[in-house]
C-alpha positions, -999 to +999 in steps of 0.1 A: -936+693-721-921+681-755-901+649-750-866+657-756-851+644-795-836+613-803-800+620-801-783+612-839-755+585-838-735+575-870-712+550-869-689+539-895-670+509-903-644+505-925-641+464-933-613+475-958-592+481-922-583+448-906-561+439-884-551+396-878-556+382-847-530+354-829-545+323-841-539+306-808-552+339-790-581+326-765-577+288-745-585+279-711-568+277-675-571+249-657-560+250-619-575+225-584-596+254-571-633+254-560-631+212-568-626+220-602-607+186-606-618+165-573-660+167-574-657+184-612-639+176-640-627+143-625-654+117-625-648+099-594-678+099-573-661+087-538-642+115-518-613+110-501-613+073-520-579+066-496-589+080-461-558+106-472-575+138-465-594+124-431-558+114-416-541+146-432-567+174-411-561+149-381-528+151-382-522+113-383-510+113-420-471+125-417-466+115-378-450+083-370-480+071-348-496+036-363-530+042-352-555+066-349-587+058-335-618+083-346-637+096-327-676+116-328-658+150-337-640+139-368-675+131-383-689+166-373-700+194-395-703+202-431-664+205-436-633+187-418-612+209-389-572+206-393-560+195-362-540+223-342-507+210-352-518+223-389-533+257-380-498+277-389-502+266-420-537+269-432-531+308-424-510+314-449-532+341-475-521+373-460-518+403-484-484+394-491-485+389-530-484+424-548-499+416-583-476+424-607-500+453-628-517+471-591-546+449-585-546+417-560-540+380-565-567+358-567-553+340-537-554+375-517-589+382-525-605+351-519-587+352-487-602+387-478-635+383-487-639+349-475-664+344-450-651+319-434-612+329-425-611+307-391-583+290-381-581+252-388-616+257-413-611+237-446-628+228-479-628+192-474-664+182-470-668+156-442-676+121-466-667+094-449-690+083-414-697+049-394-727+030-399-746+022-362-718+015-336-688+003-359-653+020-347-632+032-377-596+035-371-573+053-390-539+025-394-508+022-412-503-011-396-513-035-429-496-015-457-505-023-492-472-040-516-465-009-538-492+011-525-483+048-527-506+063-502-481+057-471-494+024-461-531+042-452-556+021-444-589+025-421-600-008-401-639-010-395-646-031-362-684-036-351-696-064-318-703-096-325-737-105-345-738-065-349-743-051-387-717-027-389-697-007-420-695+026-435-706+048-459-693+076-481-712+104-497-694+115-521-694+154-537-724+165-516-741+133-527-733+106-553-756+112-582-772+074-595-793+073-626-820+044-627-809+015-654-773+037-654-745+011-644-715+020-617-680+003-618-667-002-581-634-013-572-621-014-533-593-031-522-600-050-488-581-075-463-588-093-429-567-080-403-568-117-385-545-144-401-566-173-383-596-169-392-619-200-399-637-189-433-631-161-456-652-128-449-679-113-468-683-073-472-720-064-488-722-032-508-750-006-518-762+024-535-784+041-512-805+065-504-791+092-479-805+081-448-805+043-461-839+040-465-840+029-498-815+010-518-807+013-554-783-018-557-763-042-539-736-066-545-717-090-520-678-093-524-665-128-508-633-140-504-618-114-483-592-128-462-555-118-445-539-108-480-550-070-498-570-083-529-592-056-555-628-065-557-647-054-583-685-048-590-709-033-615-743-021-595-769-009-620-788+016-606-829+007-601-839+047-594-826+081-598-815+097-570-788+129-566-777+125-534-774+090-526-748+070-506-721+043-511-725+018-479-699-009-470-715-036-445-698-061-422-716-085-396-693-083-369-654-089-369-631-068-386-623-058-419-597-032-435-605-009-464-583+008-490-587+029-520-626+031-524-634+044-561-665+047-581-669+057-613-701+057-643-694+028-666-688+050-691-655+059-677-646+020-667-629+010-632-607+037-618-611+061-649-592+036-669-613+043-701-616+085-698-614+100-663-632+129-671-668+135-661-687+140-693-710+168-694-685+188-682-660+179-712-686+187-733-685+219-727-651+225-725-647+205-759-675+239-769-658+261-759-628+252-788-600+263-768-565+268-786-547+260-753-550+244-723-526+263-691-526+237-661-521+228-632-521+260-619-521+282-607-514+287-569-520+250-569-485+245-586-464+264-557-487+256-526-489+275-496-455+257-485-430+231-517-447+201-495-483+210-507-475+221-539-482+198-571-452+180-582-455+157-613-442+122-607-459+112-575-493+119-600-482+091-626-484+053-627-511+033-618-541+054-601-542+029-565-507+037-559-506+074-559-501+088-525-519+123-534-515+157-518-531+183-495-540+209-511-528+232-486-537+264-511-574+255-515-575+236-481-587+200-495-574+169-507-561+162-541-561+127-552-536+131-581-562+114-602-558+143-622-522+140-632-495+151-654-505+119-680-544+134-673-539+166-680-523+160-716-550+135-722-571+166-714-555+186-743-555+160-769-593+157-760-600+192-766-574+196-792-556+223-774-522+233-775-509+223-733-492+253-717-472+230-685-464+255-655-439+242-632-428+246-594-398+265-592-387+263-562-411+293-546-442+282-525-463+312-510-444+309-479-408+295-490-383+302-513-357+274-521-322+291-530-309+285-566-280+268-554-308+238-541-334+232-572-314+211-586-338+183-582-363+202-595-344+212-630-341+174-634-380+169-625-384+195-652-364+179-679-379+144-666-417+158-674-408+174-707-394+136-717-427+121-701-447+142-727-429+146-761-398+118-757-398+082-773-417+053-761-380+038-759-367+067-731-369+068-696-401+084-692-415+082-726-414+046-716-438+054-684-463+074-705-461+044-730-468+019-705-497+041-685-512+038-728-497+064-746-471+051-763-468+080-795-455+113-780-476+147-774-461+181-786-446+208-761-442+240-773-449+263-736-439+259-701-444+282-675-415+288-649-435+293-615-468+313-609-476+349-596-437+347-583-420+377-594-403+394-566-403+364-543-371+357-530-346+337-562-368+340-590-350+354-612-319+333-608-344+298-602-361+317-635-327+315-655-315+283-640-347+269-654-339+288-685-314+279-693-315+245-686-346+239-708-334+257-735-303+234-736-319+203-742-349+213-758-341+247-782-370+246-796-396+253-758-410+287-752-403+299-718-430+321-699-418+345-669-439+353-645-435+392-652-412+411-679-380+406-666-362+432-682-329+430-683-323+409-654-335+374-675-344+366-713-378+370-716-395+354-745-432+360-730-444+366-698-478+359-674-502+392-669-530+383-644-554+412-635-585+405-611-604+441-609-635+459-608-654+469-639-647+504-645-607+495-643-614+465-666-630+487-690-605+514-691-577+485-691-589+484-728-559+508-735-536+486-711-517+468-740-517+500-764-481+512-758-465+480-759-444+466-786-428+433-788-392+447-789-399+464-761-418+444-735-418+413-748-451+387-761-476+386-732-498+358-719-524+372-705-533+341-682-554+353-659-580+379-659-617+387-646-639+414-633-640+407-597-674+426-584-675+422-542-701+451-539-720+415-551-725+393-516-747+364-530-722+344-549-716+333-573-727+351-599-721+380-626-739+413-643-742+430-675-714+454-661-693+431-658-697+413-692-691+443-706-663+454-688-643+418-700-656+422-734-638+460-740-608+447-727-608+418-749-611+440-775-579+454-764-560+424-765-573+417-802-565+451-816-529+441-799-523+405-804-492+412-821-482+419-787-508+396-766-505+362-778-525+342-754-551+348-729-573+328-708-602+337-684-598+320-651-613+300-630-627+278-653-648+256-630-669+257-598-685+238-577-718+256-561-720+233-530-680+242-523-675+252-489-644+275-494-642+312-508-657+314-541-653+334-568-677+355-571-681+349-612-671+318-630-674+306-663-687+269-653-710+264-625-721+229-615-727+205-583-729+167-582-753+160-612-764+195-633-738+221-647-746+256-654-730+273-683-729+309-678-727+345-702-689+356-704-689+371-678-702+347-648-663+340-652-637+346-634 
């Protein structure tokens, strides 16, 4: 049988035909999802460095008791329960969200396809556990001067002559390179006020089960007053999941605001608090923008959890951090506003701010009420482009910033079109900006027609390949005129027919790729776009996506083909 013929395929190109792109076409999204910030991008290497996210899932955090004594089942199991108080709230991703072009949020799907949708489950890895028979108690009893993390404390307490303390292991393990150096800083105090001589709290790098230690220092001189202690411990071996141990021979001791960070990102990230394989490759990637903080991380499941600027600002040991309550873990705020634009002068992109506007997933604060939050708006757009000499040029100036950063974009809310007040919190917003700052370019969170000015507007699509590739065509029929300049800020082929996760396939790739094409052949009309998420950690305990365009865990990253994003 005669092999059938090769079929004939011609193709032409005419490089006389071209057609310019938006120079600021492709950047990055950044948003607290699958600790992309905490355990990623951030390069703290303690977890829950205030206790904060231990007292939050017990309920302890926001009550008005003073003391909280843990017991065995706070220590259980790969990932913290929220107490019961706290279950009506972590079940807050039901398919309430209609995406604004026919496909789901991301927030939806990762919800349905999650496989592990129980009540009171979280992301926040258990980190923090007693060493031999020491009693940790959660108190708010010895509050820190200026401390912004609502006076939390915990208070170790181990028998006399007994060798008791703590220990914390980090991100799925604290990654220690022999001969590497580590900059510890840990804020500690004797709860008794007549105590004879001061106490001494001994400190190592571990091994996981503590069998073999990779250094050691001894801080002395703790006694009824909250002092910082400070150590550098130089690594003897390499190990990827070690341990950070706090020792005490009998007595009691209190503990705040544990941190550890590689020397070269100094104490408390006070050099560059950004872990640096990880901006190396985002510094490769040559993004023209940065969007950030989110995101369903910017409106929260309820306004309590969402991210809100100023409590993220000032001096890192007094931030009093947030739950998470979309992701289901603890945010430290040690990725905050002054961060994040520290992040775009690093990579050189252009920052797109997205704001809370008053909607959470679950609430919707009437127009007549965001008042506050118009004048935290205005506030953060002084933080990053007014003088050293202002109000809040003067903060950024003091935190070491002094010259101002360039705003150009702010985004008014996320995935919020059709929510109850958006369009009138949109044009309050608007409006407002505008006012004092002409020059800012607004983005809705859909075309708002003629209900609002809209000067561009947010297009998320999260689909499966063959709609991606047809969605090619998607942007053909627009005109600016008519519908505006799009940002398409979110977009990705999600695949579920794919149950080991994450990862991506050719189909995919391709899929992404044709509908980039579309954007470029339309970039008159699509000015920005961004594939999202940007970052994952593999040993995350949550919903993954299934693709995404940066996978790492404690120590290795794993850049991935275009698509391997989501």
């Amino acid at each position: 049988m005669a092999s059938p013929a090769s079929p004939n395929v011609r193709i032409e190109v005419d490089v006389a035909t071209r057609h310019p792109v938006a120079p600021n076409l492709y950047g990055i999204f950044f948003e607290e999802i699958q600790h992309a910030g905490e355990g990623g991008i951030y390069a703290e290497l303690i977890q829950d460095r205030t206790f904060s996210g231990l007292a939050y899932t017990q309920a302890f955090l926001d009550s008005d008791a003073q003391e909280l004594v843990l017991g065995p089942s706070a220590f259980e199991g790969p990932v913290l329960s929220l107490h019961s108080s706290l279950h009506a709230e972590a079940s807050h991703l039901s398919p309430k969200n209609a995406s604004l072009t026919g496909s789901s949020s991301l927030a939806e799907q990762l919800w349905q396809h999650s496989e592990n949708r129980a009540l009171g489950a979280t992301s926040q890895p258990v980190s923090w556990k007693p060493l031999g028979g020491t009693t940790l108690t959660l108190t708010k009893q010895y509050p820190m001067p200026d401390n912004g993390a609502r006076g939390l404390a915990m208070r170790l307490a181990s028998g006399p002559g007994e060798l008791g303390g703590i220990i914390n292991t980090g991100f799925w393990g604290i990654p220690v390179q022999a001969g590497h150096d580590y900059e510890l800083s840990v804020y500690l105090r004797d709860p008794s006020s007549d105590r004879a001589s001061p106490l001494s709290v001994s400190i190592a790098l571990e091994s996981s089960h503590g069998s073999h230690t990779y250094a050691t220092a001894v801080l002395e001189g703790v006694d009824a007053s909250w002092r910082n202690f400070r150590a550098t411990l130089t690594a003897e071996a390499t190990d990827s999941n070690a341990r950070l141990a706090l020792r005490l021979e009998g007595g009691e001791v209190l503990v705040n605001m544990v941190s550890l960070f590689p020397a070269e990102n100094g104490v408390e990230g006070s050099i560059s608090p950004f872990r640096s394989d990880l901006l190396t490759l985002l510094k490769g990637l040559q993004p023209r923008f940065l969007r950030f903080p989110g995101g369903c991380y910017v409106e929260g499941v309820t306004m309590r959890n969402g991210f809100f600027w100023k409590p993220s600002v000032g001096a890192v040991a007094e931030r009093p951090g947030h739950w998470n309550g979309m992701w289901q873990y603890w945010s430290t705020d040690g990725l905050g506003l002054y961060e994040y634009m520290v992040l775009t002068e690093e990579l050189g992109a252009e920052p797109i701010w997205v704001l809370n506007n008053g909607l959470s997933h679950e609430e919707s604060v009437p127009t007549a009420r965001i008042t506050p939050l118009l004048a935290d708006a205005l506030d953060s757009i002084e933080f990053i482009s007014g003088p050293a000499d202002s109000r809040w040029g003067a903060v950024r100036a003091q935190m070491g910033h002094p010259d101002p950063w360039s705003l150009t974009y702010i985004g008014v809310g996320n995935e919020d079109c059709g929510k109850p007040y958006y369009v009138s919190n949109y044009l309050a917003f608007f409006h407002a900006i505008k006012q004092r700052y002409p020059h800012m370019q607004l983005i809705a969170n859909c075309n708002m027609g003629n209900d609002a000015p809209t000067e561009m507007w947010d297009w998320h699509w999260y689909t499966d390949p063959q709609s991606m590739f047809n969605g090619r065509y998607t942007f053909d029929t627009m005109t600016v005129a008519k519908d505006s300049y799009v940002f398409a800020s979110e977009y990705a082929v999600f695949d579920w027919g794919i149950k080991t996760i994450p990862r991506g396939n050719i189909q995919g790739a391709v899929a992404e790729a044709a509908f980039m094409t579309g954007m470029e052949r339309n970039s008159e009309v699509v000015q920005l776009a961004a594939y999202a998420p940007l970052l994952a950690n593999i040993a995350h305990q949550g919903a993954l996506c299934p693709t995404n365009l940066i996978l790492y865990d404690n120590h290795r990253h794993h850049p991935t083909s275009l698509q391997n994003a989501c």
